[in-house]
Legacy VTK file of the C-alpha trace (Angstrom):
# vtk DataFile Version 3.0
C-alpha trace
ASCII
DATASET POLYDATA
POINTS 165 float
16.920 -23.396 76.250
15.504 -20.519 78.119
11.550 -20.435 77.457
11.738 -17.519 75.816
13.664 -18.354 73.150
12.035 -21.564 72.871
8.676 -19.101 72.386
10.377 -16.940 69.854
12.153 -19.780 68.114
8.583 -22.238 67.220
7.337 -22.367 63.992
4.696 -24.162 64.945
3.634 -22.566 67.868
1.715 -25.131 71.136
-1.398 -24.025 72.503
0.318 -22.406 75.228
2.456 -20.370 72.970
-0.685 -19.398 70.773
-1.956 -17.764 74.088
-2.447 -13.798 74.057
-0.209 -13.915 77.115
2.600 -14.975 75.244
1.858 -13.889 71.785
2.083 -10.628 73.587
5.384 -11.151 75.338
6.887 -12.579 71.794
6.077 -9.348 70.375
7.823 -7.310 73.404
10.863 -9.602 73.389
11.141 -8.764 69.704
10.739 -5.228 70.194
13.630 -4.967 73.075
16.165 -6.928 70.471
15.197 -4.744 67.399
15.578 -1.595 69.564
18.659 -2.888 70.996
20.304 -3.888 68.252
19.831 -0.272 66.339
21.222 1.531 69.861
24.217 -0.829 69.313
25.295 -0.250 65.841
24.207 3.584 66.186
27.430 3.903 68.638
30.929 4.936 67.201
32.872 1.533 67.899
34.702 2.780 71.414
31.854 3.948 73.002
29.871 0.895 71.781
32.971 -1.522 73.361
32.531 0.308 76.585
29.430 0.363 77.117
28.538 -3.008 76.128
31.121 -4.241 78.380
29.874 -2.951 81.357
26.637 -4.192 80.086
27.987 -7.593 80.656
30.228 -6.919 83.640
26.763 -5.804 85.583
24.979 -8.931 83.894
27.675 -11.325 85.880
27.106 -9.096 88.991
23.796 -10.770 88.526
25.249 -14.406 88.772
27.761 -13.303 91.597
25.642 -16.067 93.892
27.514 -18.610 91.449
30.437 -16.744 91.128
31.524 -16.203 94.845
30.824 -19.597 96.062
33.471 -20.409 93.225
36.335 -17.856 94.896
39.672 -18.987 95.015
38.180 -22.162 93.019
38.315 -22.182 89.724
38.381 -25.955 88.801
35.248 -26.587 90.724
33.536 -24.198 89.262
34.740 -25.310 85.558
33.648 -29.307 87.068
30.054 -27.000 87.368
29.922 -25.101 84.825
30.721 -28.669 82.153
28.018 -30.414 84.256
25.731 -28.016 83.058
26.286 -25.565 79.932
29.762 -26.054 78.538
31.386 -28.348 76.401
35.167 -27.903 77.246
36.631 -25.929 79.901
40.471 -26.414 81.143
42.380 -24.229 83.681
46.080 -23.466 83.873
47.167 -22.251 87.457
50.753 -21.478 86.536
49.566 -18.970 83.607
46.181 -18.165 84.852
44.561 -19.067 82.323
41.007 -20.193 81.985
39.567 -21.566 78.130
36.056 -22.282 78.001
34.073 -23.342 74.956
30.566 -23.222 75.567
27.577 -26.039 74.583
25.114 -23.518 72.715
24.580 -23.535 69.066
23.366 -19.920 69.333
23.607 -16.557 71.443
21.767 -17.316 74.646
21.504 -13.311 75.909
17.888 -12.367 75.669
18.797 -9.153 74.265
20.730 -10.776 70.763
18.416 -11.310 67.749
20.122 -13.424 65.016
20.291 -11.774 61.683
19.746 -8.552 63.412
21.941 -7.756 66.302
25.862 -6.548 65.505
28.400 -9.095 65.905
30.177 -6.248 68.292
27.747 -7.178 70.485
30.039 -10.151 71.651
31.987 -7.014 73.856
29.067 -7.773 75.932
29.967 -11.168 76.619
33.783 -10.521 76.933
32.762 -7.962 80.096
30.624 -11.055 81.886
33.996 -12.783 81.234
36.315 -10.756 82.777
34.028 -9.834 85.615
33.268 -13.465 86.010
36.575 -15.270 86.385
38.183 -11.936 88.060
35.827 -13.031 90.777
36.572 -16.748 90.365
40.169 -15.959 89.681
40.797 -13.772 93.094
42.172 -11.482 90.578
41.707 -9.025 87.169
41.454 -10.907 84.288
41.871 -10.151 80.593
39.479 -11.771 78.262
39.863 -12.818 74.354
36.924 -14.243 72.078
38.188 -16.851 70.213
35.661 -17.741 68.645
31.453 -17.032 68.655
27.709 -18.250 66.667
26.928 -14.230 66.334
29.759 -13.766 64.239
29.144 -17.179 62.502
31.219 -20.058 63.978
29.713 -23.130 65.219
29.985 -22.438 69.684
31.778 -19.589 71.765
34.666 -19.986 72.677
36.751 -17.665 75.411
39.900 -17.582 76.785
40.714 -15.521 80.337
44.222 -14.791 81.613
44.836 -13.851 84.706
46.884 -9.814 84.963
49.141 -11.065 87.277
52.045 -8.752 88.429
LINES 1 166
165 0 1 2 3 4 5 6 7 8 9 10 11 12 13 14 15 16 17 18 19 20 21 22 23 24 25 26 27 28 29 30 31 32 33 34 35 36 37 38 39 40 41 42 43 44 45 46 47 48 49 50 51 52 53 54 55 56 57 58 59 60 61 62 63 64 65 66 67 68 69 70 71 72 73 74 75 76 77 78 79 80 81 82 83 84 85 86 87 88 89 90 91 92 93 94 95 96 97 98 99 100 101 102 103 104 105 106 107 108 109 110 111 112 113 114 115 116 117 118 119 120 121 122 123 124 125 126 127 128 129 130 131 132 133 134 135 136 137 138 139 140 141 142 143 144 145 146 147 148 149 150 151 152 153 154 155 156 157 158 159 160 161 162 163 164
C-alpha cells in the first residue's frame, strides 16, 4: 500500500504520521480528492467519460517504462504483473483478449476518496487500460470493467480485447 494511503488510512496514527510534515500532507491529499471528486460529478456524463479517460490514458503514459519493455509480450508481462499486484490474469492470443483481476481490496489512484469520489470515476481506469495493453498488445484495444471496489464489489476486474481488423 502506497504510503500515502497508509497515512490517510491510520486510526491510530505512529509518531511519524503525527508529524506536522505529514499531518500537513494528509490534509492536502484530502483536499485534492474532495476537490476532485466535486469536478467529477459536476461534469454532464460524456464529457466526464472523456475526460477522465484521457486522465488515465496519460497516467499509463507515466508507466510506459513498464509498458514498452512488455511490447509484443503480453504473457510476460501478465507473469509480472501476478508476481506483483494481481490476483488472476489470463491472455487469449487467438481473440486478443487480456482479463485481469487485480489484488487490491480498494481504489489504489491517489486521486479516489471512498465514500466520496463518483463511481464514474472507474472511466479513469478503463483509459490506463486501453492505453496500457494497446501498448502491450502492439495494437488498439477496447476495454470493459467487469467488475470494481468503487462501485462496491470485492477487487477490479477488466477485460481488454484487442480491435483487430
Amino acid at each position: 500500500m502506497p504510503v500515502w494511503r497508509r497515512l490517510l488510512a491510520a486510526e491510530t496514527p505512529s509518531a511519524e504520521a503525527d508529524s506536522p510534515e505529514v499531518r500537513d500532507l494528509r490534509q492536502k491529499i484530502e483536499f485534492m480528492q474532495k476537490r476532485m471528486a466535486r469536478l467529477v460529478a459536476a461534469l454532464d456524463a460524456p464529457t466526464r467519460h472523456r475526460v477522465l479517460e484521457t486522465m488515465g490514458r496519460e497516467c499509463a503514459k507515466e508507466f510506459a517504462s513498464l509498458t514498452e519493455r512488455f511490447r509484443g509480450k503480453p504473457r510476460e508481462f501478465l507473469d509480472e504483473a501476478r508476481r506483483q499486484w494481481m490476483k488472476e490474469a489470463s491472455y487469449d492470443p487467438a481473440t486478443g483478449t487480456v482479463r485481469v483481476v487485480d489484488r487490491a481490496a480498494h481504489c489504489t489512484c491517489a486521486f479516489v476518496r471512498p465514500g466520496l469520489t463518483p463511481a464514474d470515476f472507474c472511466a479513469c481506469t478503463l483509459g490506463w487500460q486501453k492505453e496500457a495493453y494497446a501498448t502491450i498488445l502492439g495494437e488498439p484495444v477496447d476495454a470493459e470493467l467487469e467488475s470494481s471496489v468503487l462501485r462496491g464489489d470485492s477487487c477490479c476486474a477488466f477485460r481488454m480485447r484487442a480491435r483487430r481488423g
